[in-house]
Kinemage of the C-alpha trace (Angstrom):
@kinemage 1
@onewidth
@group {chain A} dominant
@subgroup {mainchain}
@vectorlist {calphas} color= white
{ca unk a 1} P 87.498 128.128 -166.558
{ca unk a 2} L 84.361 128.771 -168.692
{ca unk a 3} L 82.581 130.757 -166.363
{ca unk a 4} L 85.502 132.448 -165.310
{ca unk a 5} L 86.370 133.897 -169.166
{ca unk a 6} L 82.606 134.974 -168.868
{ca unk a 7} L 82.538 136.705 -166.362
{ca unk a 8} L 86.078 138.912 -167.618
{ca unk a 9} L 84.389 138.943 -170.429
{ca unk a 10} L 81.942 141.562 -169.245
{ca unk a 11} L 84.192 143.630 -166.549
{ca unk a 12} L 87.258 143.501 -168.365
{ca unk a 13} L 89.145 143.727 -171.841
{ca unk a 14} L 88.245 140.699 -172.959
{ca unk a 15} L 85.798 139.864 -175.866
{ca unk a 16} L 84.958 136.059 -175.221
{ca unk a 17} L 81.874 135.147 -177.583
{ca unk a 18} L 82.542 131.560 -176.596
{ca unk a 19} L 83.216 130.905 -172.810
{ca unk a 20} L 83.744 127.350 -173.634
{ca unk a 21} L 85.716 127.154 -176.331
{ca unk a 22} L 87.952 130.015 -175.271
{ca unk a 23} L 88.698 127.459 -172.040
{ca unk a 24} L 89.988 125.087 -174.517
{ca unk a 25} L 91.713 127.519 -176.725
{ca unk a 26} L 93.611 128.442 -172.586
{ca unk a 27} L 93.963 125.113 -171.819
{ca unk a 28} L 95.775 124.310 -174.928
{ca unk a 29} L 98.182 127.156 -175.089
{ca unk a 30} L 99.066 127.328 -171.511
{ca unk a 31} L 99.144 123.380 -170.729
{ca unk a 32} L 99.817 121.682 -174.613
{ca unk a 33} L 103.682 122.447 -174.699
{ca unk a 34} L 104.222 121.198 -171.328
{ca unk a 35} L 102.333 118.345 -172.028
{ca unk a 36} L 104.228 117.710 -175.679
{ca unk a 37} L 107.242 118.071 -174.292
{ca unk a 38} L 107.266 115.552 -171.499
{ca unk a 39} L 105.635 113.342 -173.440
{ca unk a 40} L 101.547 113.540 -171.836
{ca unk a 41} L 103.216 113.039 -168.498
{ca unk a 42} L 105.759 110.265 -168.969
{ca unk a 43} L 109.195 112.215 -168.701
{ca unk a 44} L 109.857 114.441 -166.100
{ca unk a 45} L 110.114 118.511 -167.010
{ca unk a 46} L 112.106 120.727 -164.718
{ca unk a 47} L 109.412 123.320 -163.133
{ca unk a 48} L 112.174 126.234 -164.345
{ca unk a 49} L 111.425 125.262 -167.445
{ca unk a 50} L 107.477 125.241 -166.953
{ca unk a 51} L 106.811 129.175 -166.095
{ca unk a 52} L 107.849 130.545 -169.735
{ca unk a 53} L 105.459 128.281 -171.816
{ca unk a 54} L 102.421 129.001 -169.314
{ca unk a 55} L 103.451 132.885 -169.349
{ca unk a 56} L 103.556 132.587 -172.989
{ca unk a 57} L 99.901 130.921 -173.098
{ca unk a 58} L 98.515 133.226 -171.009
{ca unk a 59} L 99.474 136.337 -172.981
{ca unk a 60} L 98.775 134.111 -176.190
{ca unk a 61} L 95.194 134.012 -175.299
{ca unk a 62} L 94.517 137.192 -173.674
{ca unk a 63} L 95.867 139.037 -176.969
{ca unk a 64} L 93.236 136.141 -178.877
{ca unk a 65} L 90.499 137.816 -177.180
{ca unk a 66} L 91.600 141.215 -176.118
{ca unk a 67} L 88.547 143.153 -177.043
{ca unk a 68} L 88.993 145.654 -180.053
């Protein structure tokens, strides 16, 4: 995931100073409600209900570091 915000990082409209930690920042917003929600795995969580919090992560981070 690192090396993947790198490499946007110089070919697209991202500014990513910190491959690593913006990989954590993703991982967080696109996988932490899902995980909060059913409880780190232990309740079940309809896959309808999965797509909106990941869409919402993704365009969470990508507006963190859009480049200006």
């Amino acid at each position: 995931m690192a090396s993947a915000l790198a490499d946007r990082s110089d070919t697209a409209k991202l500014a990513v100073p910190d491959p690593e930690r913006a990989a954590v920042h993703f991982l967080r917003l696109t996988g932490g409600v899902i995980s909060d929600r059913a409880y780190r795995g232990t309740l079940p969580m309809p896959e309808e209900e999965r797509d909106e919090p990941i869409a919402s992560g993704v365009r969470a981070c990508l507006r963190g570091y859009e480049r200006r």
